[in-house]
ZAGUNU-266160 format. One record per residue (C-alpha): chain; x, y, z. Coordinates in steps of 0.25 Angstrom, whole numbers, always signed. Layout:
+-------+-------+-------+-------+
! chain !     X !     Y !     Z !
+-------+-------+-------+-------+
!     A !     X !     Y !     Z !
...
+-------+-------+-------+-------+
This chain:
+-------+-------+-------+-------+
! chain !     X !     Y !     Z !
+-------+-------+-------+-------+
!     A !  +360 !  +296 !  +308 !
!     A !  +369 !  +295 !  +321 !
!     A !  +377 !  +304 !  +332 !
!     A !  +392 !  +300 !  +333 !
!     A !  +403 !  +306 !  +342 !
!     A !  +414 !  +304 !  +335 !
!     A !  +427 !  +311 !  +342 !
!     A !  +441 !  +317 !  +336 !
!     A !  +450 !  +314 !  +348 !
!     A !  +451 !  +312 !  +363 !
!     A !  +457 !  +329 !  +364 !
!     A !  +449 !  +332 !  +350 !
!     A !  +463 !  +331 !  +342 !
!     A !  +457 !  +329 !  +329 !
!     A !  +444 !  +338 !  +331 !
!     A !  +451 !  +346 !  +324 !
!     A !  +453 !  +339 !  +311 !
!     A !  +439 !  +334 !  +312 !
!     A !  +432 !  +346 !  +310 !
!     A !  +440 !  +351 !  +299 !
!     A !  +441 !  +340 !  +291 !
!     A !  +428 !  +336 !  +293 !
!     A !  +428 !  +321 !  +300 !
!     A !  +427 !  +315 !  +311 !
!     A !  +438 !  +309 !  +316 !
!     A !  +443 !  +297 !  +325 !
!     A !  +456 !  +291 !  +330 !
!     A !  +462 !  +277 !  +330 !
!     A !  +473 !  +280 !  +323 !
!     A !  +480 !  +267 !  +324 !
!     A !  +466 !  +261 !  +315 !
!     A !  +469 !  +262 !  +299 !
!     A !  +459 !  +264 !  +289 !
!     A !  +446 !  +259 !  +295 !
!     A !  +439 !  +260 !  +281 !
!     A !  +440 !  +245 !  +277 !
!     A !  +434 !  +241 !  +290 !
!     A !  +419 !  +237 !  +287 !
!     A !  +415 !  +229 !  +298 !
!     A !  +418 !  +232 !  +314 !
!     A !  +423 !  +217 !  +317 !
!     A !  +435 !  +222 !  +306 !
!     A !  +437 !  +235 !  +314 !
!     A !  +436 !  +227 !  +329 !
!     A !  +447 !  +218 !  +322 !
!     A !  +456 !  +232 !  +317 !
!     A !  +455 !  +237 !  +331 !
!     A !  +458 !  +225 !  +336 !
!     A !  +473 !  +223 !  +328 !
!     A !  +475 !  +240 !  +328 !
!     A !  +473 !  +238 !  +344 !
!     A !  +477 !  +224 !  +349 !
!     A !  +479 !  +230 !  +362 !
!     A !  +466 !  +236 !  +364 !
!     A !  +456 !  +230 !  +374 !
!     A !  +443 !  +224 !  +368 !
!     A !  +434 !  +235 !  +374 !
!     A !  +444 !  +245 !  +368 !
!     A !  +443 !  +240 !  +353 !
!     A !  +427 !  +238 !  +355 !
!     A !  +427 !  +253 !  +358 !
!     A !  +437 !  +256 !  +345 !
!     A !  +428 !  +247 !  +336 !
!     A !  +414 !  +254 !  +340 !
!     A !  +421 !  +267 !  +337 !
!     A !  +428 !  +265 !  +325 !
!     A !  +417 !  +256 !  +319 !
!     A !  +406 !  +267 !  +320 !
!     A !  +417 !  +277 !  +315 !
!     A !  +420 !  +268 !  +303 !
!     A !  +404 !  +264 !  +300 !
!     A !  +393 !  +269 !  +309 !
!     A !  +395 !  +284 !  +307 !
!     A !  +386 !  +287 !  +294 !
!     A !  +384 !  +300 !  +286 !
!     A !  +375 !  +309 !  +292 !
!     A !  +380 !  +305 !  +307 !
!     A !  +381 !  +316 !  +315 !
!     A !  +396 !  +316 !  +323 !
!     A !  +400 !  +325 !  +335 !
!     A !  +414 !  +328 !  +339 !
!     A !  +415 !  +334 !  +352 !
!     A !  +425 !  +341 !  +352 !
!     A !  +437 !  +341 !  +362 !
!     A !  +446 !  +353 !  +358 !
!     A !  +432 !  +362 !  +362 !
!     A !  +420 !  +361 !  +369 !
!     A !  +412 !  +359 !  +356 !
!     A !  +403 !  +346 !  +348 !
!     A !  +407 !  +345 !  +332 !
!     A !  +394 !  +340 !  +325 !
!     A !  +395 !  +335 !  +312 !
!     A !  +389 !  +321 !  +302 !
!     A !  +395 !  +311 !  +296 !
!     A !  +399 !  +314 !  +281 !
!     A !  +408 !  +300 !  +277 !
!     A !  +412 !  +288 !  +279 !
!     A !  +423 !  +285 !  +287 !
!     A !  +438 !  +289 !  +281 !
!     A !  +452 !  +284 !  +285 !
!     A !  +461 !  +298 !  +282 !
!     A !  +475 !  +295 !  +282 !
!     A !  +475 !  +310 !  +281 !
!     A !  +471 !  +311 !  +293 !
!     A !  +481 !  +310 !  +306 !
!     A !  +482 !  +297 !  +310 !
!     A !  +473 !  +300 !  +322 !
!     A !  +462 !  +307 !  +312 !
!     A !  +461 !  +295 !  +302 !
!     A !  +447 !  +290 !  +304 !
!     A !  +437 !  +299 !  +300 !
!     A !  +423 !  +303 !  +295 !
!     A !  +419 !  +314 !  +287 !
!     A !  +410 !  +322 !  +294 !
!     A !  +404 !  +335 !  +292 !
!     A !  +404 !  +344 !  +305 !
!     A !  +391 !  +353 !  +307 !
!     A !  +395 !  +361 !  +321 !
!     A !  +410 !  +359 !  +326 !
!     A !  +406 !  +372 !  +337 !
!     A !  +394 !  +366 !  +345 !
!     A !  +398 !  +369 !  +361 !
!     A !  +397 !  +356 !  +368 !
!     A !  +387 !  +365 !  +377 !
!     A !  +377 !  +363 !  +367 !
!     A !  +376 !  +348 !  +371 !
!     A !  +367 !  +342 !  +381 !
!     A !  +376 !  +334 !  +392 !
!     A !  +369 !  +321 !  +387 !
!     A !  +375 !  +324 !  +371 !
!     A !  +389 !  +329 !  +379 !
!     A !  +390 !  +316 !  +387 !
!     A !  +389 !  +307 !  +372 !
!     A !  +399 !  +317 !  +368 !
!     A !  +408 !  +313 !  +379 !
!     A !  +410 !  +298 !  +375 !
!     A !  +424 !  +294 !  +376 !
!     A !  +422 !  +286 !  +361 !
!     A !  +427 !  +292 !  +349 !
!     A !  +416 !  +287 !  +340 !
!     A !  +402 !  +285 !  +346 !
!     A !  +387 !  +286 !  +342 !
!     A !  +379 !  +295 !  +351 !
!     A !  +363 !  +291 !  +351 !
!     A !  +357 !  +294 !  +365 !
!     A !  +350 !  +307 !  +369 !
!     A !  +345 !  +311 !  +355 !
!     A !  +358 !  +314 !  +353 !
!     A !  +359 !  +316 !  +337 !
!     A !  +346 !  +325 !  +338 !
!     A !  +351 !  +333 !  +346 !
!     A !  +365 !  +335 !  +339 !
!     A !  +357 !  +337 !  +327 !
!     A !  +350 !  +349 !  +334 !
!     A !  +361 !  +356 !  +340 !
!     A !  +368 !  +355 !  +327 !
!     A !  +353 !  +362 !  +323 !
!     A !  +356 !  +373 !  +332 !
!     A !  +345 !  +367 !  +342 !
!     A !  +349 !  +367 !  +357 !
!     A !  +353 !  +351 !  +363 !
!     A !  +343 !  +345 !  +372 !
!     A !  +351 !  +335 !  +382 !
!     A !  +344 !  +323 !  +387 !
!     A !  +343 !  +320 !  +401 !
!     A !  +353 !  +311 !  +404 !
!     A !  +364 !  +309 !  +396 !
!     A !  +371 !  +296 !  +390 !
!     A !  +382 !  +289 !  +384 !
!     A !  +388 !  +290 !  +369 !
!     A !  +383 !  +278 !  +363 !
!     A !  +390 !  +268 !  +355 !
!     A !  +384 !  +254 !  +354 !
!     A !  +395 !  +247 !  +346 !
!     A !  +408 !  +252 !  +356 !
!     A !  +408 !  +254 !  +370 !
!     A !  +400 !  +265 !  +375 !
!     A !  +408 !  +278 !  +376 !
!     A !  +412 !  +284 !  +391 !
!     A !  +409 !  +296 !  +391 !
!     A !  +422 !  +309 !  +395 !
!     A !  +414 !  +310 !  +409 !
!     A !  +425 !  +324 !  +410 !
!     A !  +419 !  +329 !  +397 !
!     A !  +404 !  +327 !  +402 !
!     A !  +408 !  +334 !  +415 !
!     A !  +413 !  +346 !  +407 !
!     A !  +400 !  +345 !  +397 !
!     A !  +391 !  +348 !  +411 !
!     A !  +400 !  +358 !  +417 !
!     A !  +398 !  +364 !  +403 !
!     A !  +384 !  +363 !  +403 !
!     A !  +383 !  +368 !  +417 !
!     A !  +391 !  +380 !  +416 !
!     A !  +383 !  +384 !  +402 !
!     A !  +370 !  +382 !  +410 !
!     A !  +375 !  +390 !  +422 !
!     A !  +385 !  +401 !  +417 !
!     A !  +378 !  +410 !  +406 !
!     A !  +382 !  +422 !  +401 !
!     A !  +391 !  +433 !  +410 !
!     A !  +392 !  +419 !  +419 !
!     A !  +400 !  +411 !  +410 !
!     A !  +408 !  +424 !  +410 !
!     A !  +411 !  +424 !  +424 !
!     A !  +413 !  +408 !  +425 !
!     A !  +425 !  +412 !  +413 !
!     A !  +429 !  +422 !  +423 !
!     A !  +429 !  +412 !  +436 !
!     A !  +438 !  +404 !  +428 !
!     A !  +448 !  +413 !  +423 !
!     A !  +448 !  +420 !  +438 !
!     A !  +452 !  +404 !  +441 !
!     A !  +465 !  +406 !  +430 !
!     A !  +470 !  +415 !  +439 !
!     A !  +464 !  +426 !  +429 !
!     A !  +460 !  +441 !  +434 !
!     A !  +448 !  +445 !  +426 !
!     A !  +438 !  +454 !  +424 !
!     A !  +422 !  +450 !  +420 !
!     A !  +415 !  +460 !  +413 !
!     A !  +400 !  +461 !  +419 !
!     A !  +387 !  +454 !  +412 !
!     A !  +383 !  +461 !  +400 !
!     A !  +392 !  +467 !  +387 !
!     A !  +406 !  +465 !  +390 !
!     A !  +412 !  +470 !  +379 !
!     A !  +417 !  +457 !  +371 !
!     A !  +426 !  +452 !  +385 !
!     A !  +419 !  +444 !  +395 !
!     A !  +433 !  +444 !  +405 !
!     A !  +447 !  +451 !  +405 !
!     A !  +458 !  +443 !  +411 !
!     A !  +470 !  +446 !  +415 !
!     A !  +484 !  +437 !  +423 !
!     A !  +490 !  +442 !  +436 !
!     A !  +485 !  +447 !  +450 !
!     A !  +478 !  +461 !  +443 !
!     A !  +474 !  +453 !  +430 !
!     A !  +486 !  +462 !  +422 !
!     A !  +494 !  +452 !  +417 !
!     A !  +493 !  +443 !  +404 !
!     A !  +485 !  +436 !  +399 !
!     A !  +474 !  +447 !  +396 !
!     A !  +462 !  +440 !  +391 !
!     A !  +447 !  +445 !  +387 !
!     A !  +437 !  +435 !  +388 !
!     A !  +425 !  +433 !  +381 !
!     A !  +414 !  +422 !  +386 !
!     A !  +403 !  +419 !  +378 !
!     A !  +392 !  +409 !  +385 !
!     A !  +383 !  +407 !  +374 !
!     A !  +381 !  +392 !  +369 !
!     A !  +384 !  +394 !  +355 !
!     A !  +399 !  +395 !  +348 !
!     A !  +403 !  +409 !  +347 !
!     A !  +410 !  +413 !  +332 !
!     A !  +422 !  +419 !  +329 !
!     A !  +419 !  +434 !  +333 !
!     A !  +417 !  +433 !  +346 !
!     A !  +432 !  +428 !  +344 !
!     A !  +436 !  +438 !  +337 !
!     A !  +428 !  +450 !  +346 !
!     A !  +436 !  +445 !  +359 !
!     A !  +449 !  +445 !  +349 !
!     A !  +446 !  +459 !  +346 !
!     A !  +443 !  +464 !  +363 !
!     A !  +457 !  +458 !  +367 !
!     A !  +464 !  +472 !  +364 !
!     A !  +454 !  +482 !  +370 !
!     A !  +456 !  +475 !  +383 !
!     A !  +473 !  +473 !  +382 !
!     A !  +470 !  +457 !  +383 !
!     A !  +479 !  +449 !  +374 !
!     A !  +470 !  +436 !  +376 !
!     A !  +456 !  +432 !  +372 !
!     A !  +448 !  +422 !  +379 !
!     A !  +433 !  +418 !  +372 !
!     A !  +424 !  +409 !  +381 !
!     A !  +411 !  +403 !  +375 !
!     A !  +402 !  +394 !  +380 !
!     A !  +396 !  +389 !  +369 !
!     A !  +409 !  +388 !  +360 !
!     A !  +414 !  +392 !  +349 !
!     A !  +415 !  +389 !  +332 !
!     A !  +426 !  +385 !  +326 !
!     A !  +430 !  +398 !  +321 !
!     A !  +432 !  +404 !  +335 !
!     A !  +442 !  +392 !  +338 !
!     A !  +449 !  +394 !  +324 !
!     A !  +451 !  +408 !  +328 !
!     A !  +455 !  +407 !  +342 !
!     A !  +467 !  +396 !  +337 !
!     A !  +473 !  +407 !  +328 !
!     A !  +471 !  +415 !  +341 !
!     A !  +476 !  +406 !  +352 !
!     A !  +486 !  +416 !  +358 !
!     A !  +475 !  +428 !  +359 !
!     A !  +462 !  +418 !  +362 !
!     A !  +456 !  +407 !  +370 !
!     A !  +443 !  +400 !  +369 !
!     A !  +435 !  +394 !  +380 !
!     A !  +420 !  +385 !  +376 !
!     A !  +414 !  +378 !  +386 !
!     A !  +424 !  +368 !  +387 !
!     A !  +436 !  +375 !  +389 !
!     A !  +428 !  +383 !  +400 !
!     A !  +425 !  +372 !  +408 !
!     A !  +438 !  +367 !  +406 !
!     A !  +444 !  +381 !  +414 !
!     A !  +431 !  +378 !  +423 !
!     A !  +436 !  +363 !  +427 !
!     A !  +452 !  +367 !  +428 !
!     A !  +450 !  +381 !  +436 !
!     A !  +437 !  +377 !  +444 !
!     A !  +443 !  +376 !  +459 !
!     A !  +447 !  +392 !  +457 !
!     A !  +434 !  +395 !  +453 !
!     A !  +426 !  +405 !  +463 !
!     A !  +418 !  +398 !  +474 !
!     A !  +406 !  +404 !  +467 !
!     A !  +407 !  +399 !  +453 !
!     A !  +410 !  +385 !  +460 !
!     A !  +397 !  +386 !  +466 !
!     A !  +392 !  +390 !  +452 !
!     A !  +398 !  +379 !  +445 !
!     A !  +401 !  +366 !  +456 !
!     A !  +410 !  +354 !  +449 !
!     A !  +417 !  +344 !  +455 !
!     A !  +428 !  +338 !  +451 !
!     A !  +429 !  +319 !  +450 !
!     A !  +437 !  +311 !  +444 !
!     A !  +432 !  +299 !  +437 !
!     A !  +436 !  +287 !  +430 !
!     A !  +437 !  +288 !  +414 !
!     A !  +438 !  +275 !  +408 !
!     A !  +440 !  +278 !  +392 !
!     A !  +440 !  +264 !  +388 !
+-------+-------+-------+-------+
């Protein structure tokens, strides 16, 4: 058996359609069925006509990709999908061969059926090693190094992920090697700081910082039971004026279900808020982000991700003292895709 990455989307625009039909999904929409191709010199010489303008390095790249796609993906491989519309790993295996599905949006065509296991793991459950293979620029690539199909294996057994020491590279022998989204590793250690930093009642008063930072008046409840709200907000100089929000912050590692949803739902009224917000370190399951769609104008969600999102966009109107707790420094770096 194998580990493949196999992505849905640069901004995860056909996640979406992966999980609920069951596939994975790749792009290359301009490619036709790729079914009759059974050999990789025939698929180097369809790239080649379908992208004439294409640098050789470019086509070498689309070749490695496509070709493990196409043949060296086998039943029973394990696939992650990391997903980009939240801060979450989808495990799942092979079930197929591959299938061109005209269907399919033009963009969705290429697919494999596959069978999804866990679509709610928290990218916090991964060691940095596993999130930097994650991070590989490639759409399709075979991760081997750091016992890393083991290890999926047991997270998907419920076991705890042991990094290795130093991380590496997303490996794929046939195509270049993958570049790694060095912004998405940088967020995977800030994530991985702040879990390791900010427990219980703290994450609660980090979540505070941040809203204080939006120009939110808010008042923190004190360590211990808080009554379902973690945090009222209010706009305006005396915190009076819309938006009203109750926040709730859970910093466990494991996705919270629906009724904790469903009990902030229910607060809103005793405090005369009209909006929710529902922070949870370790994530949340599918049914809590099915919910909170049909409640998008009463509710917000915030993982791990979007936290450190607010982090990274408010972080010079943070306190001096949570600086201090949490010290980042902003670069700019050089991010050749190709």
């Amino acid at each position: 058996m194998a580990l493949w990455m196999v992505r849905a989307g640069r901004h995860g625009e056909r996640e979406a359609l992966a999980l609920e039909k069951g596939l994975s999904v790749i792009g290359w929409k301009e490619l036709q069925d790729l079914s009759h191709i059974t050999t990789r010199e025939a698929l180097d010489e369809l790239c080649r006509r379908t992208y004439p303008d294409a640098p050789a390095n470019r086509i070498s790249n689309y070749v490695g990709q496509l070709w493990a796609f196409r043949e060296r993906i086998k039943d029973g491989d394990l696939i992650v999908l990391p997903l980009k519309t939240r801060s979450a790993i989808a495990i799942g295996h092979a079930k197929g061969s591959y299938e061109y599905r005209p269907d399919l949006p033009e963009d969705a065509r290429h697919t494999r059926p596959t069978e999804w296991l866990r679509t709610d793991i928290p990218r916090t459950a991964f060691g940095q090693d596993l999130l930097y293979s994650f991070g590989a620029f490639m759409t399709v690539c075979q991760i081997r190094r750091n016992n890393a199909e083991e290890r999926i294996r047991a997270v998907l057994a419920g076991k705890p992920d042991v990094p290795q020491l130093e991380p590496e590279e997303a490996e794929e022998p046939e195509a270049v090697e993958g570049i790694t989204d060095l912004g998405e590793y940088a967020e995977d250690q800030i994530s991985e700081y702040i879990g390791g930093k900010f427990k219980g009642h703290a994450l609660a008063r980090l979540v505070n910082e941040l809203l204080q930072a939006q120009g939110y008046r808010t008042d923190m409840s004190a360590p211990g039971p808080d009554g379902g709200v973690d945090i009222l907000v209010g706009a305006g100089p005396l915190g009076f004026d819309p938006p009203r929000l109750c926040v709730q912050v859970k910093s466990s590692d494991s996705p919270v279900d629906v009724s904790v949803l469903r009990e902030l739902q229910g607060i809103l009224k005793n405090y005369g808020a009209q909006q929710g917000l529902l922070v949870s370190w370790g994530g949340f399951k599918s049914s809590v982000t099915s919910e909170a769609r049909r409640q998008f104008f009463e509710l917000r969600l915030w993982d791990a991700g979007e936290l450190v999102q607010a982090l990274l966009q408010n972080y010079d109107r943070l306190s001096a003292e949570v600086q201090a707790e949490l010290p980042l420094k902003r670069i700019w770096a050089l991010v050749l895709e190709e």
